[in-house]
C-alpha positions as CSV (number, residue, x, y, z in Angstrom):
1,X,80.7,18.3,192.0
2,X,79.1,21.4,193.7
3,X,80.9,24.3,193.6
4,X,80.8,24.2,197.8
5,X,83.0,21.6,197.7
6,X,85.8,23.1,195.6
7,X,85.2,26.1,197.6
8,X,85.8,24.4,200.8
9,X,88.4,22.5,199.3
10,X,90.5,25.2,197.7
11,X,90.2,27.4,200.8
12,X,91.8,25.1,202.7
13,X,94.9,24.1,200.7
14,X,95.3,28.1,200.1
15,X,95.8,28.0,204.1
16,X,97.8,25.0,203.9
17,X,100.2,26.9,201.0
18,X,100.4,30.5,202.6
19,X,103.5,29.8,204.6
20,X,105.1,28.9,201.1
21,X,103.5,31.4,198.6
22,X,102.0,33.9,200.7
23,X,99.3,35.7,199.2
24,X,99.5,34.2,196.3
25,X,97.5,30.9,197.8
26,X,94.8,33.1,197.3
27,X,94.7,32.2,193.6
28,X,94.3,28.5,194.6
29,X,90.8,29.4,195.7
30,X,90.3,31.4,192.5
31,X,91.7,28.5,190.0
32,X,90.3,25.9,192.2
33,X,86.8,27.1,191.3
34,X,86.9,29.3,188.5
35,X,88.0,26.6,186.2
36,X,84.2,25.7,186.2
37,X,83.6,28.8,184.1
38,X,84.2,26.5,181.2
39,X,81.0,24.5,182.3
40,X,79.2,28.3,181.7
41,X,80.6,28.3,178.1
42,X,79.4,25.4,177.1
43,X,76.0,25.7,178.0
44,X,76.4,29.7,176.9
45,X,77.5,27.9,173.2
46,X,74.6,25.8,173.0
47,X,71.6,27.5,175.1
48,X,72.6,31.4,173.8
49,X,71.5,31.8,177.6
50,X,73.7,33.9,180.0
51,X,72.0,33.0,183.3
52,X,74.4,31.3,185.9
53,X,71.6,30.4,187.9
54,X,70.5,28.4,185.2
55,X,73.6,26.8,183.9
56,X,74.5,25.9,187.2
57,X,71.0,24.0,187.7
58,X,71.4,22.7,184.2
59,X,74.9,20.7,185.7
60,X,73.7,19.9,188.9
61,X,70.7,18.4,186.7
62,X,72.3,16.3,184.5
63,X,74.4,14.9,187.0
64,X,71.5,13.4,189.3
65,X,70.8,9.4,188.5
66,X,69.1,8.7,185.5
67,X,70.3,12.0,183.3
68,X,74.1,11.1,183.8
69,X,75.0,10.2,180.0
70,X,73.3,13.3,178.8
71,X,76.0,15.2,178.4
72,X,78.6,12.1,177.1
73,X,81.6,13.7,175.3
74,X,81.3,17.3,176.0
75,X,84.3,19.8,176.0
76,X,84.8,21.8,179.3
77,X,88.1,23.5,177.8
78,X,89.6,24.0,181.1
79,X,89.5,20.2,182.1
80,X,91.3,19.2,179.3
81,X,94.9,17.5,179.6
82,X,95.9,20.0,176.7
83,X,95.5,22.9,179.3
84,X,97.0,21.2,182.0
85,X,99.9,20.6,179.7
86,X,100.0,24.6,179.2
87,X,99.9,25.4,182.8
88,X,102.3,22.7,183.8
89,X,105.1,24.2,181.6
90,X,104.0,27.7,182.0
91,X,104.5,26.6,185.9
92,X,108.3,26.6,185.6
93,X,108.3,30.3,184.7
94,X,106.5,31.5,186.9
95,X,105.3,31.0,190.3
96,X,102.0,32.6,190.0
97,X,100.9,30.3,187.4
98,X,102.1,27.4,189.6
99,X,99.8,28.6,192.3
100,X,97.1,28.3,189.9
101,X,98.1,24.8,188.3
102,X,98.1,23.7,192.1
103,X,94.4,25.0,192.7
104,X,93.3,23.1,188.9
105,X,94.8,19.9,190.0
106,X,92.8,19.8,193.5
107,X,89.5,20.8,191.2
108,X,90.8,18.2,189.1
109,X,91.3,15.7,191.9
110,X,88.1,16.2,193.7
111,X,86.3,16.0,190.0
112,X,87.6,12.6,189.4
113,X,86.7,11.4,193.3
114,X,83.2,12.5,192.3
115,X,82.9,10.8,188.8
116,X,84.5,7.6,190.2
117,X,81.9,7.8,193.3
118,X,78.8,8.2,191.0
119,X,78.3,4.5,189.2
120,X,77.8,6.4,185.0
121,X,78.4,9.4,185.7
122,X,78.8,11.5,182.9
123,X,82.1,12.2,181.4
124,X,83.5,15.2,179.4
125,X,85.8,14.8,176.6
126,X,89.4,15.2,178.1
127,X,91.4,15.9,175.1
128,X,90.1,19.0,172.9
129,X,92.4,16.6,170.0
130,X,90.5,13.8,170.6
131,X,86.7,15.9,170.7
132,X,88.1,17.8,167.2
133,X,88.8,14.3,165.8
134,X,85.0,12.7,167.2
135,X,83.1,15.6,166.5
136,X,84.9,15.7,162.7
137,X,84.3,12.0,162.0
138,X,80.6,12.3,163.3
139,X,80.7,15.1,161.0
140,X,81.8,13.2,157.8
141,X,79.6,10.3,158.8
142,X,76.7,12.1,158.3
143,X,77.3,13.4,155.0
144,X,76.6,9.5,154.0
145,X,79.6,9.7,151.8
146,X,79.6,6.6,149.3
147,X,83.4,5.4,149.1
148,X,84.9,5.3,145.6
């Protein structure tokens, strides 16, 4: 989804929240659109390119018709349930963090009104568990390791 959007989105729902938290709805707009820095380290891992600019086009990219399965099974960190696990506990102690879980989940939200809207769009890998497991198991299969 473009980064607009969860802009757009997150501003509004920080207004909608500053009665209750103040100015701390201002870190809805930062959660709600910085979690896409894990996008940037993903393409930083594999490319050894820093340019925003050009991760950013890389995404935007891959997600147009035709290219959508290119990046099947990736890990965006941030977008896994493992994290939102993290900040969901973490949210009971504290009220900042809850005011960031709150801006995730509406990134998270609009991301999955997006994938559902786009007929194969691609998907990242949801669960860093189940990407260690895959990407070990692809591993070990191509060692083309005779059984005893």
């Amino acid at each position: 989804m473009k980064t607009w959007v969860h802009t757009l989105a997150s501003l509004i729902l920080a207004a909608i929240l500053y009665k209750w938290a103040g100015l701390l709805s201002g870190i809805v707009l930062i959660s709600g659109v910085l979690i896409d820095g894990d996008h940037f380290l993903w393409h930083l891992y594999n490319t050894k390119n820093f340019s925003l600019k050009k991760c950013y086009d890389y995404f935007i990219k891959t997600s147009e018709k035709g290219r959508v399965h290119e990046n099947d099974g990736i890990l965006l960190i941030f977008h896994t349930i493992e994290a939102l696990i993290a900040l969901a506990v973490l949210s009971f102690y504290s009220k900042i963090i809850l005011v960031f879980t709150i801006g995730i989940l509406l990134h998270y939200a609009l991301d999955l009104i997006w994938l559902y809207s786009i007929p194969g769009s691609f998907i990242a890998d949801h669960s860093l568990i189940h990407w260690i497991i895959k990407t070990n198991s692809k591993a070990l299969n191509n060692l083309n390791l005779k059984k005893p």
